[in-house]
TIRO-2110 file (N, C-alpha, C; in Angstrom, 1 decimal):
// TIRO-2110
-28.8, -55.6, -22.9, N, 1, A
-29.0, -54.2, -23.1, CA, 1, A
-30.3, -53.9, -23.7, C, 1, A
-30.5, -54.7, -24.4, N, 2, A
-31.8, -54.3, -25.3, CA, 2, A
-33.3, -54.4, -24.3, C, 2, A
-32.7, -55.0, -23.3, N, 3, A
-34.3, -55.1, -22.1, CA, 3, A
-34.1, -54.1, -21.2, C, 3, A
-32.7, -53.4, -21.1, N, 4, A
-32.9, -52.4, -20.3, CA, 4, A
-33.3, -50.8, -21.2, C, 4, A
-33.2, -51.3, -22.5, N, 5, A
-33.2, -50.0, -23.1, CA, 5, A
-35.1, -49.6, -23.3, C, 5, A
-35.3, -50.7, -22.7, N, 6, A
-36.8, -50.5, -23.3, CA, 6, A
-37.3, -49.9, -21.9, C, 6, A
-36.8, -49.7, -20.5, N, 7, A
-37.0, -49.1, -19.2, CA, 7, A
-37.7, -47.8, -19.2, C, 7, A
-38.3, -47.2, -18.6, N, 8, A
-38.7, -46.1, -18.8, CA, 8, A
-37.6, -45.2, -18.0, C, 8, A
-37.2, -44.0, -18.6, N, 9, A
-36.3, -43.3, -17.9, CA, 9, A
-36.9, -42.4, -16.9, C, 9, A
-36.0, -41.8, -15.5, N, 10, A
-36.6, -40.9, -14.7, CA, 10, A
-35.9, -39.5, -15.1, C, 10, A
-36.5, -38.7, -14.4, N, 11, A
-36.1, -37.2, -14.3, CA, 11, A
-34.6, -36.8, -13.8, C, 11, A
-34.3, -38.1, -13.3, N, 12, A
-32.8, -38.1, -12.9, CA, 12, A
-32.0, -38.3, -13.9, C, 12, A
-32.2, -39.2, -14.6, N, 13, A
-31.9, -39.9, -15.9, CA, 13, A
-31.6, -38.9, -16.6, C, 13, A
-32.6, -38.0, -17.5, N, 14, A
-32.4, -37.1, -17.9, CA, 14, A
-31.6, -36.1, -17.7, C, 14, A
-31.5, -35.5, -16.7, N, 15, A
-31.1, -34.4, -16.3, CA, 15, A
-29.7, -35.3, -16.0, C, 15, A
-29.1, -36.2, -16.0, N, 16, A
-28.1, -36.8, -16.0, CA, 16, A
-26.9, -36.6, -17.1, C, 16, A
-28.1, -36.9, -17.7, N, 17, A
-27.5, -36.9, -19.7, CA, 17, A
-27.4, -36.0, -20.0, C, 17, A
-28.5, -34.5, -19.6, N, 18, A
-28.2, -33.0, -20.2, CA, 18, A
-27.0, -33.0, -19.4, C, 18, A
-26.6, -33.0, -18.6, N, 19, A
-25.3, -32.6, -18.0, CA, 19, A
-24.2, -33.4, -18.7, C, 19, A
-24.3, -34.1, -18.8, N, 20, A
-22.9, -34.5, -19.9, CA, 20, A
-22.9, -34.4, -21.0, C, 20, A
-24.1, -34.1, -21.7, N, 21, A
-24.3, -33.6, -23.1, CA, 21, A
-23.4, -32.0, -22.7, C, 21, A
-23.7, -31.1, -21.6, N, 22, A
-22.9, -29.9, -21.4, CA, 22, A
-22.0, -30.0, -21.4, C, 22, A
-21.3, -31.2, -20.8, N, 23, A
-20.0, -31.1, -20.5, CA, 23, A
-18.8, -31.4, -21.9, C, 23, A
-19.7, -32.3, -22.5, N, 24, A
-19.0, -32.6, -23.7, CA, 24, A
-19.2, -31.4, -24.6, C, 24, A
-20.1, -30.8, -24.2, N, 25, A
-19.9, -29.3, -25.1, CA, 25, A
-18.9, -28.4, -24.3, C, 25, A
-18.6, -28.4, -23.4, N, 26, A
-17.3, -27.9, -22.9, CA, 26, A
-16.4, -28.5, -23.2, C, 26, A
-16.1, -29.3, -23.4, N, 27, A
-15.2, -30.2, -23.9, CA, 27, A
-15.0, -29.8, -25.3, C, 27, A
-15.6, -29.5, -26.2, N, 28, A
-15.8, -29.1, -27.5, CA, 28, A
-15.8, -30.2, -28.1, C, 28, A
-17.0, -31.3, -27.9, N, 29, A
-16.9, -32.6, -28.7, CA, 29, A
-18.2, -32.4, -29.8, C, 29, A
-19.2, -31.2, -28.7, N, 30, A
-20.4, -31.1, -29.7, CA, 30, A
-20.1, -29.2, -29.8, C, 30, A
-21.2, -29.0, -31.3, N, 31, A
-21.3, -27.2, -32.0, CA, 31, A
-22.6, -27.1, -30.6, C, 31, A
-22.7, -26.1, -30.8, N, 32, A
-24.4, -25.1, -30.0, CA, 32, A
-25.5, -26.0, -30.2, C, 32, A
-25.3, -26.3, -31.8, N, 33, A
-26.6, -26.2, -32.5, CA, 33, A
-26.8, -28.1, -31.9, C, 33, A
-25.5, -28.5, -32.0, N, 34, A
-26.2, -29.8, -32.0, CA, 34, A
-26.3, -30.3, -30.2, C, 34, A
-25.8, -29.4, -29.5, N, 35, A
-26.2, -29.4, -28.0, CA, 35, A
-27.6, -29.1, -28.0, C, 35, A
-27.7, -28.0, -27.9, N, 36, A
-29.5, -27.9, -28.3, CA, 36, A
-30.3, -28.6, -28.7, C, 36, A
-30.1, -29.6, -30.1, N, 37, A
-30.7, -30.8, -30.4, CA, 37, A
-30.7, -31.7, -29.5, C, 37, A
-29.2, -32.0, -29.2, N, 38, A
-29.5, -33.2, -27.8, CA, 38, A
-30.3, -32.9, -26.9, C, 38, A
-30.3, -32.0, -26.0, N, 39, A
-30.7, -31.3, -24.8, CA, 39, A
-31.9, -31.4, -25.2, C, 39, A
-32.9, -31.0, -26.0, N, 40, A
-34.0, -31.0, -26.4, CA, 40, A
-35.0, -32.3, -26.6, C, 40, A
-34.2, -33.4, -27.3, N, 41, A
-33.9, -35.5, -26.6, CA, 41, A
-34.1, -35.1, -25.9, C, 41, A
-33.1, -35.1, -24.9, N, 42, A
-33.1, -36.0, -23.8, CA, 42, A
-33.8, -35.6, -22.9, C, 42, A
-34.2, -34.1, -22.8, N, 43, A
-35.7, -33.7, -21.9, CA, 43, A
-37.2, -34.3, -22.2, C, 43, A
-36.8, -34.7, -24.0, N, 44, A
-38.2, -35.4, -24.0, CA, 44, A
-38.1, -37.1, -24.2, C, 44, A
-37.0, -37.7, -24.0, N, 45, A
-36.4, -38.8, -24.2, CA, 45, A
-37.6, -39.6, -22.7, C, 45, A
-37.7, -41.1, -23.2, N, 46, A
-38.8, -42.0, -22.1, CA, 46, A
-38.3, -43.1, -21.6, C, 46, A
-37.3, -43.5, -22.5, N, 47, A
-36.5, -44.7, -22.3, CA, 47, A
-34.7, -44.4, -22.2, C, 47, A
-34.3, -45.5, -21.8, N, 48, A
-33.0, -45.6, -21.7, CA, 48, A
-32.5, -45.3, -22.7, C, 48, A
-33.0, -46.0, -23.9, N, 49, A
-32.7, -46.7, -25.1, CA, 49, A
-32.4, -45.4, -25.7, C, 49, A
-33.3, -44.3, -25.5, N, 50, A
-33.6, -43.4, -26.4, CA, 50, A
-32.1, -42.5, -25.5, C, 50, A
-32.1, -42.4, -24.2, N, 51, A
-30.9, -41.7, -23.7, CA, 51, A
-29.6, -41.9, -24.4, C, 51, A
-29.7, -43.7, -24.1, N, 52, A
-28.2, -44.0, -24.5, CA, 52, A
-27.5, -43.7, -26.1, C, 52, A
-28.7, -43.8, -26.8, N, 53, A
-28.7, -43.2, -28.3, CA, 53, A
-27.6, -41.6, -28.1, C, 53, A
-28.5, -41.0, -27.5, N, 54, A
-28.0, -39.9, -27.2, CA, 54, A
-26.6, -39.3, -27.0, C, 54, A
-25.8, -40.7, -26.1, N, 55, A
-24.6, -40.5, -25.8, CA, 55, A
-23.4, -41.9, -26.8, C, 55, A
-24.6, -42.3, -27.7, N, 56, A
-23.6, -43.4, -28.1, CA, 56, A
-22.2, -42.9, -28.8, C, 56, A
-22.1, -41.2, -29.0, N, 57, A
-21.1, -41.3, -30.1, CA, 57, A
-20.1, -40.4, -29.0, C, 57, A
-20.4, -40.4, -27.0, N, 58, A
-19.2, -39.7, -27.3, CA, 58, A
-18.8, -40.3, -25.8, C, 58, A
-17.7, -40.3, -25.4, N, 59, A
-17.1, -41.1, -24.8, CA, 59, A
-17.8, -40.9, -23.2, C, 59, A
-17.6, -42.3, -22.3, N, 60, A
-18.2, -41.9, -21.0, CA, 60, A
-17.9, -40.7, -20.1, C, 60, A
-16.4, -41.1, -19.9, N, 61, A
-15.9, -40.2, -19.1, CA, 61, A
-14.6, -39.4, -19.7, C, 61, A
-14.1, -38.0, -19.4, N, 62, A
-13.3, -37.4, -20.3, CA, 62, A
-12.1, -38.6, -19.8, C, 62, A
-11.3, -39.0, -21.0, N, 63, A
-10.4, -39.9, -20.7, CA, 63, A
-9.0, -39.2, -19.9, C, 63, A
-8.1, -39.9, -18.6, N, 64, A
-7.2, -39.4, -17.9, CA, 64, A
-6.4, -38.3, -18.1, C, 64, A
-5.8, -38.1, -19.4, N, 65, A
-4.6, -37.0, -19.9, CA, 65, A
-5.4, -35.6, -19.8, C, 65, A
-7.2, -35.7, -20.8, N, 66, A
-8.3, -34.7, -20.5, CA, 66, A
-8.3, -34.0, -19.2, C, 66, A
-8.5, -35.3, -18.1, N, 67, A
-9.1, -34.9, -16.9, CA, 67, A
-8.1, -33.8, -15.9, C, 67, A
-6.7, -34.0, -16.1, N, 68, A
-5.9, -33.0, -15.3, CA, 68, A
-5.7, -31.6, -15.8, C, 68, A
-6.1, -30.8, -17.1, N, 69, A
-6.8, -29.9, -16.9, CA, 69, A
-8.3, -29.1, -16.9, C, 69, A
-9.1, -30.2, -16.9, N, 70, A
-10.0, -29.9, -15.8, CA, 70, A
-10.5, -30.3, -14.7, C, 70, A
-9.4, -30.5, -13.9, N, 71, A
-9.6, -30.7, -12.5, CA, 71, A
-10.2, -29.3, -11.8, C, 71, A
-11.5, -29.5, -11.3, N, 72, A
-11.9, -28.2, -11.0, CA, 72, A
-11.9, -28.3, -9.4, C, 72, A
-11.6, -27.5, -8.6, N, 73, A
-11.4, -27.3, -7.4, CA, 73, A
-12.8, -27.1, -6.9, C, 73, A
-13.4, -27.5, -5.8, N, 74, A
-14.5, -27.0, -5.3, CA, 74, A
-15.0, -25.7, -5.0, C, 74, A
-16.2, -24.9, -4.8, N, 75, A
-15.8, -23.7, -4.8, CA, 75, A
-15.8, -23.1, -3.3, C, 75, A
-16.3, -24.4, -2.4, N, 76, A
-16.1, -24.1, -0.9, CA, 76, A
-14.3, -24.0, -0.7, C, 76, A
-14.0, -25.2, -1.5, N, 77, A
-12.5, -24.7, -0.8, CA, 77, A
-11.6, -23.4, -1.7, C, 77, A
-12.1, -22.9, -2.7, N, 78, A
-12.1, -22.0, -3.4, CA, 78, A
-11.9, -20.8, -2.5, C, 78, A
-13.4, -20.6, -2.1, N, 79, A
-13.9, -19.6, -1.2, CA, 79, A
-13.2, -19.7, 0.2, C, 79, A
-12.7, -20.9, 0.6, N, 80, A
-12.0, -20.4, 2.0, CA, 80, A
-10.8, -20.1, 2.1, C, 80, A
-9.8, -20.7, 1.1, N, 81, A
-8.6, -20.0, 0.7, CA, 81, A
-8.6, -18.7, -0.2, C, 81, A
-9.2, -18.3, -0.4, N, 82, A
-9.1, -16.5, -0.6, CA, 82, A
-9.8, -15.3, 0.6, C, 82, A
-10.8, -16.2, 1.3, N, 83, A
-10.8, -15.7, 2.7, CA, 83, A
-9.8, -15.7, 3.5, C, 83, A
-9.1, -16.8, 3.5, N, 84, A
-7.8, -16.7, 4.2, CA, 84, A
-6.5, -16.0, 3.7, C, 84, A
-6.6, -15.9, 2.3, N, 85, A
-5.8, -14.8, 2.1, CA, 85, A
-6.5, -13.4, 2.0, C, 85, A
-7.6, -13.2, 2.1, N, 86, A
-8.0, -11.6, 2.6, CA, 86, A
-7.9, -12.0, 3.9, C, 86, A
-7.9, -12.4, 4.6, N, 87, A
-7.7, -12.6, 6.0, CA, 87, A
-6.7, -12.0, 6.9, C, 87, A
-5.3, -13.4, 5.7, N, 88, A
-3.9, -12.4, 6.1, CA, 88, A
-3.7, -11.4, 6.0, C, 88, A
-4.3, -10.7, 5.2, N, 89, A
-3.6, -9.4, 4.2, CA, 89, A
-4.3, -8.4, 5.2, C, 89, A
-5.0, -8.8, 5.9, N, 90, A
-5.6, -7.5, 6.5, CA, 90, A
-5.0, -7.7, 8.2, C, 90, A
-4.7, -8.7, 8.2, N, 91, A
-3.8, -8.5, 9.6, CA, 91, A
-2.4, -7.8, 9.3, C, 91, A
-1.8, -8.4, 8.4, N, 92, A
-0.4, -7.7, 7.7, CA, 92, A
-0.3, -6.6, 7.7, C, 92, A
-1.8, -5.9, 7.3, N, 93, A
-1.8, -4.1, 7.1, CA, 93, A
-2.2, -3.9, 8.6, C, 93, A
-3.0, -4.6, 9.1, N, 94, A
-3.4, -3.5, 10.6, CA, 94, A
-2.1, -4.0, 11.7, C, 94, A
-1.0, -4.5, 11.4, N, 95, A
0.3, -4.5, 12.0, CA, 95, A
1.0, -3.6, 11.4, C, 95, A
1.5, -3.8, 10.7, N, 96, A
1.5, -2.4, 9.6, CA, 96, A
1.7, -1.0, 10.2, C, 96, A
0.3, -1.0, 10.5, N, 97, A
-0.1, 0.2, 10.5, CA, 97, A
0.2, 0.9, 11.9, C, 97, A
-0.2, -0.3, 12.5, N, 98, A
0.2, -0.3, 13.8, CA, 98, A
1.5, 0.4, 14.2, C, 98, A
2.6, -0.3, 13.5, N, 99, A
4.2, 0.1, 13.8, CA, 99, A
4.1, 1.2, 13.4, C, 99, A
3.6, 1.5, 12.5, N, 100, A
3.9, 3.4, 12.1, CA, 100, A
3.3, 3.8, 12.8, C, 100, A
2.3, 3.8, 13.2, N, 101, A
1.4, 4.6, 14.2, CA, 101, A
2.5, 5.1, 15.3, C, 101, A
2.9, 4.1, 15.9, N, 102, A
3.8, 4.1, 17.3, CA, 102, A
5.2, 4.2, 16.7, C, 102, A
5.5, 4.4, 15.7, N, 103, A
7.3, 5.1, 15.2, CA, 103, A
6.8, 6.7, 15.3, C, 103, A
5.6, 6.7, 14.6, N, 104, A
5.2, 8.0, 14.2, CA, 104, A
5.4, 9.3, 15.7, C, 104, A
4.5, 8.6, 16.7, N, 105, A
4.0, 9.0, 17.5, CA, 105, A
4.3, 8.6, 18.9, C, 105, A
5.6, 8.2, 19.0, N, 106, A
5.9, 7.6, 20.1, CA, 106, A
6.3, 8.3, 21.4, C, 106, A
6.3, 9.9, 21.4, N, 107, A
6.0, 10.8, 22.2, CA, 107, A
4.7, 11.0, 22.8, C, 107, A
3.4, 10.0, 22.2, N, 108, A
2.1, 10.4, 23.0, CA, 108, A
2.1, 9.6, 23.9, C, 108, A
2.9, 8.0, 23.2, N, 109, A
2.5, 6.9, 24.2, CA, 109, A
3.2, 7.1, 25.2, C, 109, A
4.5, 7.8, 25.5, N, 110, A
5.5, 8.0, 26.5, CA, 110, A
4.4, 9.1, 28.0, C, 110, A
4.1, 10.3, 26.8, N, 111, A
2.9, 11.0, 27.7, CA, 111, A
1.9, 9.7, 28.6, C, 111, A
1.1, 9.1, 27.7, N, 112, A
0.0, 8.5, 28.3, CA, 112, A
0.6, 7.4, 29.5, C, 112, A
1.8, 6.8, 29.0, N, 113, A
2.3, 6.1, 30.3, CA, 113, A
2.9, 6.9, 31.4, C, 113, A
3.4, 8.1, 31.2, N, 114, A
3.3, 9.0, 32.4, CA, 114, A
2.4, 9.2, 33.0, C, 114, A
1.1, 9.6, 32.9, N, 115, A
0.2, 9.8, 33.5, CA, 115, A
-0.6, 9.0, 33.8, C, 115, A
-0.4, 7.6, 33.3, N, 116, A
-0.7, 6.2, 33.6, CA, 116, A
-0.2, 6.0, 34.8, C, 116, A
1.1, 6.0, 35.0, N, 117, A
1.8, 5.7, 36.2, CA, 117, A
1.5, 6.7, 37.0, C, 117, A
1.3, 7.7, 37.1, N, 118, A
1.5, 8.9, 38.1, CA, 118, A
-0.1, 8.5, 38.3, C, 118, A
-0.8, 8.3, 37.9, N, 119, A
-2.8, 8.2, 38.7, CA, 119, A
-2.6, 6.8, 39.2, C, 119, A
-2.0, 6.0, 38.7, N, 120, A
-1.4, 4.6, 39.7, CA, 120, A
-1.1, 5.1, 41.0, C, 120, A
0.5, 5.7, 40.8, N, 121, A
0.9, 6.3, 42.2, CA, 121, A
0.0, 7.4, 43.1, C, 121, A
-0.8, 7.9, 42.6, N, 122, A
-1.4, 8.7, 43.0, CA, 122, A
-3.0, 8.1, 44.2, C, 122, A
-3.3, 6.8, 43.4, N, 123, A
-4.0, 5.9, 44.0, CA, 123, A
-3.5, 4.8, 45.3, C, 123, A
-2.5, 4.4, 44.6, N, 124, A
-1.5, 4.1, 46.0, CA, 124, A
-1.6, 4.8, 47.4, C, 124, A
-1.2, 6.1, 46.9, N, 125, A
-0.9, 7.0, 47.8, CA, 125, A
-2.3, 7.6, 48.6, C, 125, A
-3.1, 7.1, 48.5, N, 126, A
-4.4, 7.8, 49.0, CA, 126, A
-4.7, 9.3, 48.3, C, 126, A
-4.1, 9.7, 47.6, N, 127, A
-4.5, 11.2, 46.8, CA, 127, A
-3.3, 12.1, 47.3, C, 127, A
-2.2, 11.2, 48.2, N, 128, A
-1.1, 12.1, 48.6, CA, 128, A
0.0, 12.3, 47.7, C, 128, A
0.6, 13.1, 47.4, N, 129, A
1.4, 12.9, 46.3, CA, 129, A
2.7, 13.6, 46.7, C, 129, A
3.8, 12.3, 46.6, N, 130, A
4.7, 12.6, 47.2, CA, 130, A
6.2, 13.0, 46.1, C, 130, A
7.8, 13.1, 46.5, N, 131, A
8.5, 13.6, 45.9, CA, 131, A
8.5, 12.9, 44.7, C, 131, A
7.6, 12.1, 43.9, N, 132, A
7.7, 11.3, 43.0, CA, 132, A
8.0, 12.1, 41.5, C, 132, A
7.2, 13.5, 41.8, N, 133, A
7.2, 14.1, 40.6, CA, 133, A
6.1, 14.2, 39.8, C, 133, A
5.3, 13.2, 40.5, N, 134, A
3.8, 13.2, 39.9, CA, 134, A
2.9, 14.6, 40.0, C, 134, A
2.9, 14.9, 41.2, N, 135, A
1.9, 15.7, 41.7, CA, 135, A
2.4, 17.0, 42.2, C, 135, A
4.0, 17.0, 42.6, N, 136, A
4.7, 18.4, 42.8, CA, 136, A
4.4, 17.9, 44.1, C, 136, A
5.8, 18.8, 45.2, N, 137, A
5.9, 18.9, 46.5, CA, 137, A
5.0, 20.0, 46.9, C, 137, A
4.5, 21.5, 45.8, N, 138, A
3.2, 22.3, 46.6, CA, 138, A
2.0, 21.8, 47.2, C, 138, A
2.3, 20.7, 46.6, N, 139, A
0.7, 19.8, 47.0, CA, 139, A
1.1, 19.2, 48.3, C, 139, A
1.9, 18.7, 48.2, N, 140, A
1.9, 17.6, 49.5, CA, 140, A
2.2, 18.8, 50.7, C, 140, A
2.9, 20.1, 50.3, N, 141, A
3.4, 20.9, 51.8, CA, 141, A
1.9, 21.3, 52.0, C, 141, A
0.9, 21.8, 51.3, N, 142, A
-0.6, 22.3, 51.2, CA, 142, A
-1.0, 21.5, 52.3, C, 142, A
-1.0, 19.9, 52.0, N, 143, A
-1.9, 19.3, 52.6, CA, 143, A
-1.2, 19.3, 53.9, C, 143, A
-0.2, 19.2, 54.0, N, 144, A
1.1, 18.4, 55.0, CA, 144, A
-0.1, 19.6, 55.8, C, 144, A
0.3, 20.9, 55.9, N, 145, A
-0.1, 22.2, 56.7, CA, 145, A
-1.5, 21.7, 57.1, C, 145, A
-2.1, 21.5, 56.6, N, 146, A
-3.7, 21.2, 57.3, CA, 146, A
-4.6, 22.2, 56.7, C, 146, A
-4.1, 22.9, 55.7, N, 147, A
-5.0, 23.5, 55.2, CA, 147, A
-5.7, 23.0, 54.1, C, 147, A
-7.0, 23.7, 53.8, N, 148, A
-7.7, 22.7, 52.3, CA, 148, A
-7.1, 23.0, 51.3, C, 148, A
-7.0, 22.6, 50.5, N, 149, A
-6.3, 23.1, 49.1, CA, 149, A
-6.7, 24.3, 48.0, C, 149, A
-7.7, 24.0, 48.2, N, 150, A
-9.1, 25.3, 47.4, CA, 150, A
-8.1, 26.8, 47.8, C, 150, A
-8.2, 27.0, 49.4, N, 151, A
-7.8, 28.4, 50.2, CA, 151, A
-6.2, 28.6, 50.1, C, 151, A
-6.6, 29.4, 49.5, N, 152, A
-4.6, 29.7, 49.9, CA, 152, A
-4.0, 31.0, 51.1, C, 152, A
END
């Protein structure tokens, strides 16, 4: 240890150590004041020796019983499971909405399929419109006669 402590440290190194210097201040192992003092090391820290100083008094890793509540979830998978629950929630309402629409209003849809069907039948029929009910029998005797429809 003593040959590696004399190593020169990189920028990774460092910024290694402030990160667990943070974490153990979330942890509440260190006050403000003495995160700040570390943090202030180990940015200007050159060697290992001087890092490892740094961390000699607090444990490597938070030990197992620690670590299950802070198990932190990613925040991509965070972010996709509350998309998918705004997701649901907005299909739920626009079905929803849907059904009331058509409880509400179920006299227009009945209209609009009438006249859905009758311009169907009415295309079938070449524009003739027969006892269907669509178009009325005045129409079809008009045409039947040979007269134009305009003239009466």
């Amino acid at each position: 240890m003593a040959r590696s402590s004399a190593l020169r440290a990189s920028d990774g190194d460092r910024d290694a150590v402030a990160e667990r210097l943070r974490e153990a201040a979330v942890e509440g192992r260190l006050e403000p004041e003495e995160l700040e003092e570390r943090l202030h090391a180990a940015l200007r820290a050159r060697t290992y020796g001087e890092l490892h100083a740094l961390l000699a008094d607090l444990p490597a890793k938070p030990v197992p019983w620690e670590r299950r509540g802070m198990d932190v979830r990613p925040a991509a998978y965070t972010a996709v499971a509350v998309a998918t629950r705004v997701l649901a929630t907005l299909v739920l309402v626009t079905v929803v909405l849907a059904v009331v629409v058509l409880m509400a209003a179920w006299w227009v849809v009945w209209a609009l399929l009438w006249f859905a069907l009758c311009a169907a039948r009415g295309r079938s029929s070449r524009g003739l419109a027969g006892p269907s009910g669509c178009g009325g029998p005045a129409r079809a005797r008009r045409v039947r006669a040979g007269r134009p429809t305009g003239v009466v």
